[in-house]
FIDRENLUM-473625 format. One record per atom (N, C-alpha, C): residue number from 0; atom name; z, y, x. Coordinates in steps of 0.2 Angstrom, whole numbers, plus 5000, padded with zeros to 4 digits. Layout:
<nodes>
pos_site_zz_yy_xx
NUM_CA_Z_Y_X
...
</nodes>
This chain:
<nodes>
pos_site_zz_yy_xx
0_N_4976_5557_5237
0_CA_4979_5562_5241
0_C_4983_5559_5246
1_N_4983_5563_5251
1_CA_4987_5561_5260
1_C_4992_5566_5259
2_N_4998_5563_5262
2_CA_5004_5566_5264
2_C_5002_5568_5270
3_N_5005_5572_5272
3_CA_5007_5576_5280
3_C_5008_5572_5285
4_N_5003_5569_5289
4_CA_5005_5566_5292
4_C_4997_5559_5294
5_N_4993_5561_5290
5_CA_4988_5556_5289
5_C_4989_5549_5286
6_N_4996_5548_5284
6_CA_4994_5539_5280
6_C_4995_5540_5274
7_N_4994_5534_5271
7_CA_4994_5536_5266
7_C_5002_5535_5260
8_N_5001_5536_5256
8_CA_5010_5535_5252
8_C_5012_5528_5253
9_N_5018_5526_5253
9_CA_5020_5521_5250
9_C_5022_5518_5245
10_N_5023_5516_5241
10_CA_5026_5514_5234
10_C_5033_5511_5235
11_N_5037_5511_5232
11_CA_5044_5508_5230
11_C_5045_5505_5226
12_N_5047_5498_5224
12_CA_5048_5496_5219
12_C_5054_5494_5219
13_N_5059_5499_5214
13_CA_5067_5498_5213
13_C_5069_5492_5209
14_N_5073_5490_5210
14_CA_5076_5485_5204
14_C_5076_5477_5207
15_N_5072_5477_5213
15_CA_5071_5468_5214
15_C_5071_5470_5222
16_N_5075_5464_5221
16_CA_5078_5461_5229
16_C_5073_5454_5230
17_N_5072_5453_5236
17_CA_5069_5449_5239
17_C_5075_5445_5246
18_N_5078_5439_5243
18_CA_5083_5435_5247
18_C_5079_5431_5252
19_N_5082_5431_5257
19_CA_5082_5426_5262
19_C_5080_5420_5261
20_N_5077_5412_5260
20_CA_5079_5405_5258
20_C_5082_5403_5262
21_N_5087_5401_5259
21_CA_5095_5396_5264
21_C_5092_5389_5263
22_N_5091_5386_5267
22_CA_5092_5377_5267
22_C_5096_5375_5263
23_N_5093_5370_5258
23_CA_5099_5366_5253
23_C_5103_5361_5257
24_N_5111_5364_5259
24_CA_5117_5360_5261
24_C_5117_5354_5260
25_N_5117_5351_5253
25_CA_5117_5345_5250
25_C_5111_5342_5253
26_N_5107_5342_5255
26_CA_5100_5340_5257
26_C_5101_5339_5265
27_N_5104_5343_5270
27_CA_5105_5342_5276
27_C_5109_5337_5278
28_N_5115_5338_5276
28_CA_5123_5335_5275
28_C_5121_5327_5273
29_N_5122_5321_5279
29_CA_5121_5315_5275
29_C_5127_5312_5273
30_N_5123_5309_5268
30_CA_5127_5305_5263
30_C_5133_5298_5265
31_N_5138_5298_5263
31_CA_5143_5293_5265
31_C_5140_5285_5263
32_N_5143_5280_5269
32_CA_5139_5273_5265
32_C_5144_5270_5262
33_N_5141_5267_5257
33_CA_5144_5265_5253
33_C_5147_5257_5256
34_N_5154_5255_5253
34_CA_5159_5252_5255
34_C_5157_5246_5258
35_N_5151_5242_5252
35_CA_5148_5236_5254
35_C_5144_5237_5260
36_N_5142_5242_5263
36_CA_5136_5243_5268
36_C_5140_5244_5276
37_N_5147_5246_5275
37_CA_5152_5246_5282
37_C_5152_5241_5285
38_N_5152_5240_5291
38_CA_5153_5235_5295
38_C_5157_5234_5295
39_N_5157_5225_5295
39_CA_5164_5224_5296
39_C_5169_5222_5304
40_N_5175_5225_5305
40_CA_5178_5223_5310
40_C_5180_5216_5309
41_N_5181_5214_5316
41_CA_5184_5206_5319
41_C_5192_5205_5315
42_N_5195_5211_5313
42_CA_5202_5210_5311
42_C_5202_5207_5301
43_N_5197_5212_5299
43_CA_5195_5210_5293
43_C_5190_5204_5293
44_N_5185_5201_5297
44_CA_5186_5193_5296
44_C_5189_5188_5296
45_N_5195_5189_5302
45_CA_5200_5185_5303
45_C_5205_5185_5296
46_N_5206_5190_5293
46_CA_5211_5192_5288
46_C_5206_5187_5281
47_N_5199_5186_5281
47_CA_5196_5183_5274
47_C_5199_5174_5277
48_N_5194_5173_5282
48_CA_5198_5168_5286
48_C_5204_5164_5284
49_N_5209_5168_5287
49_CA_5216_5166_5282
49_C_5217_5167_5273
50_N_5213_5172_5272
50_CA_5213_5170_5264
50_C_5209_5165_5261
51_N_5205_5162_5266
51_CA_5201_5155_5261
51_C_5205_5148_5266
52_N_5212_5147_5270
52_CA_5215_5145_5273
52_C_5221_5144_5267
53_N_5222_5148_5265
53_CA_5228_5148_5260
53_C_5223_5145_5254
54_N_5217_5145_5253
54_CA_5214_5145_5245
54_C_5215_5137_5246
55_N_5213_5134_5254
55_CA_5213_5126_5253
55_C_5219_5123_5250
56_N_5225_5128_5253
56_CA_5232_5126_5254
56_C_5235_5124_5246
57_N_5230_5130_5242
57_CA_5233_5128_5234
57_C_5226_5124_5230
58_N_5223_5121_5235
58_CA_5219_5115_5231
58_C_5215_5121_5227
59_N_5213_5126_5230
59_CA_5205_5128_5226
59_C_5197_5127_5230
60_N_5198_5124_5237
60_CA_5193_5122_5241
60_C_5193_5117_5244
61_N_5188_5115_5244
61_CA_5187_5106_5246
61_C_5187_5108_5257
62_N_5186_5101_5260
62_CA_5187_5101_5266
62_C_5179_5106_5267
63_N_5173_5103_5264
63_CA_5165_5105_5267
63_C_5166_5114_5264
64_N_5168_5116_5258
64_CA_5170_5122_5257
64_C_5173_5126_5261
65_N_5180_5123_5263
65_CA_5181_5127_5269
65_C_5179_5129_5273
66_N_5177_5125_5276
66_CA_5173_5122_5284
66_C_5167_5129_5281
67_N_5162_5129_5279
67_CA_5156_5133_5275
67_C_5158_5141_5274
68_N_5164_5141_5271
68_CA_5165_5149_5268
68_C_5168_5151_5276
69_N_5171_5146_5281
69_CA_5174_5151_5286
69_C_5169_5153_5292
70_N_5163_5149_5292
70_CA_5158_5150_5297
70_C_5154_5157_5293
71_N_5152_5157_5286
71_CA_5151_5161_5282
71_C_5155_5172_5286
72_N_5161_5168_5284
72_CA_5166_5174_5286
72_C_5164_5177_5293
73_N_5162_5173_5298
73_CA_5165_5174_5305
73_C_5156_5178_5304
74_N_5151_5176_5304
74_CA_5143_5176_5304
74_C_5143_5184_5300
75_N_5147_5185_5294
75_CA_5146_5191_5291
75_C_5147_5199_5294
76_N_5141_5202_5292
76_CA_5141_5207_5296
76_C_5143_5214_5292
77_N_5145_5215_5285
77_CA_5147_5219_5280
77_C_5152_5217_5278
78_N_5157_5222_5275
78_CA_5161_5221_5270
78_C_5159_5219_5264
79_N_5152_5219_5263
79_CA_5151_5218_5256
79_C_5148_5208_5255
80_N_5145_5208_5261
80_CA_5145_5201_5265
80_C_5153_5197_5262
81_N_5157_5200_5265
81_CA_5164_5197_5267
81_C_5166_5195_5261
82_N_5166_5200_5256
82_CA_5167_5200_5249
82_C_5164_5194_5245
83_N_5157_5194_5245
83_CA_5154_5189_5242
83_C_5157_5182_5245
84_N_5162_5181_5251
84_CA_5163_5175_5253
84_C_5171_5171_5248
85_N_5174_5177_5248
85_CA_5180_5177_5243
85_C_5179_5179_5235
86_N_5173_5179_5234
86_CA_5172_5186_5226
86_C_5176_5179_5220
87_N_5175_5173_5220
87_CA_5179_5169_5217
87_C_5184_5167_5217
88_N_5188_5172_5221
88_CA_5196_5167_5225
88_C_5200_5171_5220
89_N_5206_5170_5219
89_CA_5210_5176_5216
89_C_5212_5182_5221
90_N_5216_5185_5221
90_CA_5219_5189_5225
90_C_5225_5188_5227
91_N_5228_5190_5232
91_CA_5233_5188_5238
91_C_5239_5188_5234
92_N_5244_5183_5232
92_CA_5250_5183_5229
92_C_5247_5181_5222
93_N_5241_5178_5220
93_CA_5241_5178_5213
93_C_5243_5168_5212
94_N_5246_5165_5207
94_CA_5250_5158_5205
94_C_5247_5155_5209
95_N_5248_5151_5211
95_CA_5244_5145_5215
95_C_5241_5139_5210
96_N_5235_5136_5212
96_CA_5233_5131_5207
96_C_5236_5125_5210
97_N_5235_5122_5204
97_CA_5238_5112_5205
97_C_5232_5111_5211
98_N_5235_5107_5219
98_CA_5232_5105_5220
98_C_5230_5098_5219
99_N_5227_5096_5222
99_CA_5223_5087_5221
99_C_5228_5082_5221
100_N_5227_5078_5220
100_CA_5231_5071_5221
100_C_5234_5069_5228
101_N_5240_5067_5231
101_CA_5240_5067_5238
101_C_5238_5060_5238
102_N_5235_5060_5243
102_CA_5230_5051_5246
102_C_5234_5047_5248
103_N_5236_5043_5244
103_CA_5240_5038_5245
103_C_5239_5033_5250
104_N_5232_5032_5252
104_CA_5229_5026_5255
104_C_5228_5028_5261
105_N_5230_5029_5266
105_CA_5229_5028_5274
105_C_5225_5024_5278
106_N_5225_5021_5276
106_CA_5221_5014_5281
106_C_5213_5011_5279
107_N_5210_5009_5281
107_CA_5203_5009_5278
107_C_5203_5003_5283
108_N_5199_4997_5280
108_CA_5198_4991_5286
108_C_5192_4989_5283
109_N_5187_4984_5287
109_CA_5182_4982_5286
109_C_5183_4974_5290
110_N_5183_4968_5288
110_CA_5183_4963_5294
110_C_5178_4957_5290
111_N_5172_4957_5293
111_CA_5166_4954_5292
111_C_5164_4956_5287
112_N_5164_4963_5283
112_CA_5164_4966_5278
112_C_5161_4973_5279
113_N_5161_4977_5272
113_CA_5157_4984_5274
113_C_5165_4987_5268
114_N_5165_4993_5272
114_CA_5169_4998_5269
114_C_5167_5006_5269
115_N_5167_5009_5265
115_CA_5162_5014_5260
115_C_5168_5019_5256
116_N_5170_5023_5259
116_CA_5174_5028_5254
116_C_5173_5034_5257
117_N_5173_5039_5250
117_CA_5173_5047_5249
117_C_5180_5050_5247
118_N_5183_5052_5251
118_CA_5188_5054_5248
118_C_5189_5061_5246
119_N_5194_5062_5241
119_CA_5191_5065_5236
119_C_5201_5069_5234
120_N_5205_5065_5237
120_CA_5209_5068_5236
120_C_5214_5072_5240
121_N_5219_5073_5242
121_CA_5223_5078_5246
121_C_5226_5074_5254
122_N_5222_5076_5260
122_CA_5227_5072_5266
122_C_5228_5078_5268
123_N_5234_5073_5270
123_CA_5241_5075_5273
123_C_5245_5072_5278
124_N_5242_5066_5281
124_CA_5246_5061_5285
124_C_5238_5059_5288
125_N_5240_5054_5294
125_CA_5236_5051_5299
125_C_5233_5048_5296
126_N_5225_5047_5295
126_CA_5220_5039_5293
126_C_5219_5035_5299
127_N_5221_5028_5297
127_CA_5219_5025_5302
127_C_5213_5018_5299
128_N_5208_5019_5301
128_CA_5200_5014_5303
128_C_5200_5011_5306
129_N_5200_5005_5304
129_CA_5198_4996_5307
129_C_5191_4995_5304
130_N_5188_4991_5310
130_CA_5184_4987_5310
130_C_5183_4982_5314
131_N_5183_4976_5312
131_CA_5182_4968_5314
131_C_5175_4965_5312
132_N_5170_4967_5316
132_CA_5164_4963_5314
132_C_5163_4966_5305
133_N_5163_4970_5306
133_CA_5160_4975_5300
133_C_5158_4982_5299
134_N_5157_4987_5294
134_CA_5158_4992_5295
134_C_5162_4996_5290
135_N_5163_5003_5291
135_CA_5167_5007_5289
135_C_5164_5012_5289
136_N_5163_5017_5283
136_CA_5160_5022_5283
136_C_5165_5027_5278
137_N_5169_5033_5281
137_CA_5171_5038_5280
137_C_5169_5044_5277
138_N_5169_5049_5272
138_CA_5166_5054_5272
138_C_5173_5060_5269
139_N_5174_5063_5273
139_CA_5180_5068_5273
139_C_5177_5076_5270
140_N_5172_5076_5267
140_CA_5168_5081_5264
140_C_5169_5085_5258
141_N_5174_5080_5252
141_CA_5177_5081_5247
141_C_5183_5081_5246
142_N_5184_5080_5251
142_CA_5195_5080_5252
142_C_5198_5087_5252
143_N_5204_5089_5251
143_CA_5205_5095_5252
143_C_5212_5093_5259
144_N_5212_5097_5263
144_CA_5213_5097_5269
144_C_5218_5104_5269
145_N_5223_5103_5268
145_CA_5229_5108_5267
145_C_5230_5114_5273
146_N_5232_5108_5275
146_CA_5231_5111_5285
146_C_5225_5113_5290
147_N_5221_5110_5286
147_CA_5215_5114_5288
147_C_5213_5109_5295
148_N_5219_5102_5297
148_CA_5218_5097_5302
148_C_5217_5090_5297
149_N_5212_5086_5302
149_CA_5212_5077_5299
149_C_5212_5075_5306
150_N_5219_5070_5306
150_CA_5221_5068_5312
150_C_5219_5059_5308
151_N_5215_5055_5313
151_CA_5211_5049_5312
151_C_5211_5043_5318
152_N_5213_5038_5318
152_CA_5214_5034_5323
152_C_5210_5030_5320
153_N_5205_5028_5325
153_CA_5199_5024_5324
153_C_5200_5019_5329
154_N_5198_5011_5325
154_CA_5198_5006_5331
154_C_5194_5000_5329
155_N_5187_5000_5333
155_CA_5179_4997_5332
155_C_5179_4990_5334
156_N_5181_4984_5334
156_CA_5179_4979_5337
156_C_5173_4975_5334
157_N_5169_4975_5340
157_CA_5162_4972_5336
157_C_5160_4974_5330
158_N_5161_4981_5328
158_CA_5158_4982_5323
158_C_5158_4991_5323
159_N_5155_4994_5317
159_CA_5153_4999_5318
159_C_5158_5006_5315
160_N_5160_5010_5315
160_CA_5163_5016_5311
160_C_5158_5022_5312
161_N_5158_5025_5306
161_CA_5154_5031_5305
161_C_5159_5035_5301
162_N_5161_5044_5303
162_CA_5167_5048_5301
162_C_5161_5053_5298
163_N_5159_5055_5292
163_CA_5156_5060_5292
163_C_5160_5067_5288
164_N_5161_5072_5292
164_CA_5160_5077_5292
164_C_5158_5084_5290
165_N_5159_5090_5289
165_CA_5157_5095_5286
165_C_5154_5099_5289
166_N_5149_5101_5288
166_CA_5145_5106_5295
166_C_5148_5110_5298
167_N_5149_5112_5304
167_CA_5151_5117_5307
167_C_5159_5117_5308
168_N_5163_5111_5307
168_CA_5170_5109_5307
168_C_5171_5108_5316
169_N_5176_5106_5318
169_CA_5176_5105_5325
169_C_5180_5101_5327
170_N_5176_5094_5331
170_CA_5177_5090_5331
170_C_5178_5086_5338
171_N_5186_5085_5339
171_CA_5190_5082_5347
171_C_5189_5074_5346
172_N_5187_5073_5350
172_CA_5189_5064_5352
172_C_5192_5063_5359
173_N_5196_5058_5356
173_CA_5200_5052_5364
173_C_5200_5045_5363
174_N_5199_5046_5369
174_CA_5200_5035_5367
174_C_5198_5032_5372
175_N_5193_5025_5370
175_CA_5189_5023_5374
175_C_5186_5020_5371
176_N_5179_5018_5376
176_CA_5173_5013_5374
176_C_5172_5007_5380
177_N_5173_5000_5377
177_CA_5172_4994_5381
177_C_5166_4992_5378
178_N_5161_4991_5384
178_CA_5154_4989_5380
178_C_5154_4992_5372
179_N_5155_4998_5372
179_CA_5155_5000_5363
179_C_5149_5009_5366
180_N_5150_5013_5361
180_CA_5148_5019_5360
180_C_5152_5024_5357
181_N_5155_5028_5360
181_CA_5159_5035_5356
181_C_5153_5041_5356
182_N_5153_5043_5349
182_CA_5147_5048_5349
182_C_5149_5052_5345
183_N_5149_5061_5346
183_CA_5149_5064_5340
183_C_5141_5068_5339
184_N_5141_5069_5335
184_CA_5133_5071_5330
184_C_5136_5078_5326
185_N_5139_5083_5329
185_CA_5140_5088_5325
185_C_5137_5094_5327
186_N_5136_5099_5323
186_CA_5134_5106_5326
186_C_5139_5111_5327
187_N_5139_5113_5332
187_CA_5145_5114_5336
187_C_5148_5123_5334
188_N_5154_5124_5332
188_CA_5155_5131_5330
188_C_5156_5135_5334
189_N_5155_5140_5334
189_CA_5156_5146_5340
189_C_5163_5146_5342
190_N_5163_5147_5349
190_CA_5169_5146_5355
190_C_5172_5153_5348
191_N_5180_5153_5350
191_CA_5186_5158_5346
191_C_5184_5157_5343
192_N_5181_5153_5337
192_CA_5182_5154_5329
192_C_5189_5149_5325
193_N_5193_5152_5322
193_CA_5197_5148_5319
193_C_5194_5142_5314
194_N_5192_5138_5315
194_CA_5188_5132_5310
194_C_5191_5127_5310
195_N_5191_5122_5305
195_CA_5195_5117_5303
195_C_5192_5114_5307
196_N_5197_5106_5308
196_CA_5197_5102_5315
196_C_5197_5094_5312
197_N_5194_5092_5317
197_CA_5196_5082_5315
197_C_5196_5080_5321
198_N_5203_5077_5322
198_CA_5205_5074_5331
198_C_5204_5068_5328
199_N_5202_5064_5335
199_CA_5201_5056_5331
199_C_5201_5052_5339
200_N_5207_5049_5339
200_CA_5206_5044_5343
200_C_5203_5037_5344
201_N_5198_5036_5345
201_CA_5193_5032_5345
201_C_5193_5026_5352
202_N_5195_5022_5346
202_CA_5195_5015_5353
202_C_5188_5011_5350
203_N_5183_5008_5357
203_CA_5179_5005_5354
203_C_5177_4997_5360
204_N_5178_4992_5356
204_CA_5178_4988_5361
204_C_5170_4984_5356
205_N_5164_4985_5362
205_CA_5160_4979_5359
205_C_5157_4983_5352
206_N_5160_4988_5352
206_CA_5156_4993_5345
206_C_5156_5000_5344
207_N_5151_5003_5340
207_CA_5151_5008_5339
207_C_5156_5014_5335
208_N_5157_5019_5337
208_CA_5162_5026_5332
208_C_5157_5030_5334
209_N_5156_5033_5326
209_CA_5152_5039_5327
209_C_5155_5044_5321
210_N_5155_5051_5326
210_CA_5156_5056_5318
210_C_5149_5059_5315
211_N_5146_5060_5312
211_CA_5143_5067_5311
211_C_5146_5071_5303
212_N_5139_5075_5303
212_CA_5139_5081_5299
212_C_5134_5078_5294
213_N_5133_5085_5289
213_CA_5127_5083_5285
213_C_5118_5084_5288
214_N_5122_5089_5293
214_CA_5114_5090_5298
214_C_5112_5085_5300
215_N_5115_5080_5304
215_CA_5114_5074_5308
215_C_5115_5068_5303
216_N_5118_5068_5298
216_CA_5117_5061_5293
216_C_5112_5059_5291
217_N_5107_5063_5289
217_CA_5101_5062_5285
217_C_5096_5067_5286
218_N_5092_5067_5296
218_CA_5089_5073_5295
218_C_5081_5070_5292
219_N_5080_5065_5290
219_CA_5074_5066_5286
219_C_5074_5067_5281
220_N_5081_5066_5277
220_CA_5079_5067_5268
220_C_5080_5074_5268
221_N_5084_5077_5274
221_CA_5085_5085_5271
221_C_5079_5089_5276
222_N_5073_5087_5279
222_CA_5066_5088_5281
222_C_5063_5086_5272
223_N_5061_5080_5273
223_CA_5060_5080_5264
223_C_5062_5085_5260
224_N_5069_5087_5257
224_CA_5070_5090_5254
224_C_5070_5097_5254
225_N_5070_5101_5260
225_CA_5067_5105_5261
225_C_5060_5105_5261
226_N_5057_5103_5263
226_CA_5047_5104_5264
226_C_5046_5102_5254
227_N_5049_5097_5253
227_CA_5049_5099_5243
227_C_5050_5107_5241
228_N_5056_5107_5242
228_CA_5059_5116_5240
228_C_5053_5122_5242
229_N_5050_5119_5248
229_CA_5047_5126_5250
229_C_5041_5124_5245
230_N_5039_5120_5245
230_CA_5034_5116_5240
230_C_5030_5120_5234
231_N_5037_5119_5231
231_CA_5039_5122_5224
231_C_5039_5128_5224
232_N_5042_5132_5227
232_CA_5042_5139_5229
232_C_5035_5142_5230
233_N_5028_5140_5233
233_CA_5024_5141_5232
233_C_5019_5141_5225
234_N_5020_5135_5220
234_CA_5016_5135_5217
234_C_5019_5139_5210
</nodes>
């Protein structure tokens, strides 16, 4: 049957609404990053910085440790980075630990002889290196280093000295060489970074003073021990 009008009826069905779809808000709306994943500012590197400055000062980090965590700091591009650099320290105002023993021994001489020391305990005062027709080998890697400076007064006659140092440490010399060599072997830290330091006044007559690092100490055992490492890794 046709209504008035020639179309035909329509139907209605009461009782049900048919809504719009709205976009799910929670789905558009992004997500906040989490703590570890924020950049870090210049202000908050420099702030960890001074906190592993203070960690040497109470004897909880050796001279290579500090030198390491604070290139660590500066390189770090997260807070969550920055945190891993301190996650073992305590926190700011917590007791201080017993630091190291202070170094009693200042002076290191070699004369027609070899002289070989790692030190291991707390400087705090000037070291001063003779050599007379010998050598002298230094390694300031284990020390703890309070001030975060090792002030060194080197003097080579016919013979050799070697200072070895911590990676990424930053390393002044003065002096002179007479028929001798002043050489440093370090890797050198980026311009403004607050880094630990070794001034060394280096006189050389007729012999060698050399610093290095652990880059430059032994680049073929640590070539060897890496092409081992990846070695292993493989099989």
């Amino acid at each position: 049957m046709r209504r008035r009008g020639g179309g035909p009826r329509r139907r209605t069905v009461w009782g049900m609404s048919h809504a719009t779809p709205q976009p799910d808000s929670s789905r558009s709306r992004p997500s906040a990053p989490a703590e570890s994943s924020v950049r870090a500012s210049d202000a908050e590197r420099e702030a960890v910085v001074e906190r592993l400055r203070i960690a040497s000062v109470e004897g909880r980090l050796t001279f290579a440790e500090l030198t390491e965590r604070t290139a660590a700091a500066y390189t770090a591009v997260t807070r969550g980075e920055l945190e891993r650099v301190v996650s073992d320290l305590p926190g700011v105002g917590a007791p201080g630990a017993e630091p190291a023993p202070r170094l009693t021994t200042r002076q290191f001489s070699a004369v027609m002889g070899d002289c070989r020391e790692r030190i291991v305990g707390r400087i705090e005062d000037e070291l001063h290196l003779q050599s007379v027709m010998g050598d002298v080998e230094l390694d300031l890697r284990d020390a703890q280093v309070p001030r975060g400076e090792v002030a060194i007064v080197a003097t080579a006659v016919m013979g050799d000295i070697k200072i070895v140092v911590p990676d990424g440490v930053e390393v002044r010399m003065t002096g002179y060489a007479v028929l001798g060599d002043r050489s440093v072997k370090v890797r050198r830290p980026q311009p403004g970074h607050a880094v630990p330091v070794v001034t060394i006044n280096a006189r050389s007559i007729l012999g060698d003073i050399t610093v290095v690092d652990e880059e430059h100490r032994a680049p073929a055992r640590r070539a060897l021990a890496a092409w081992w490492r990846e070695r292993r890794s493989r099989s």
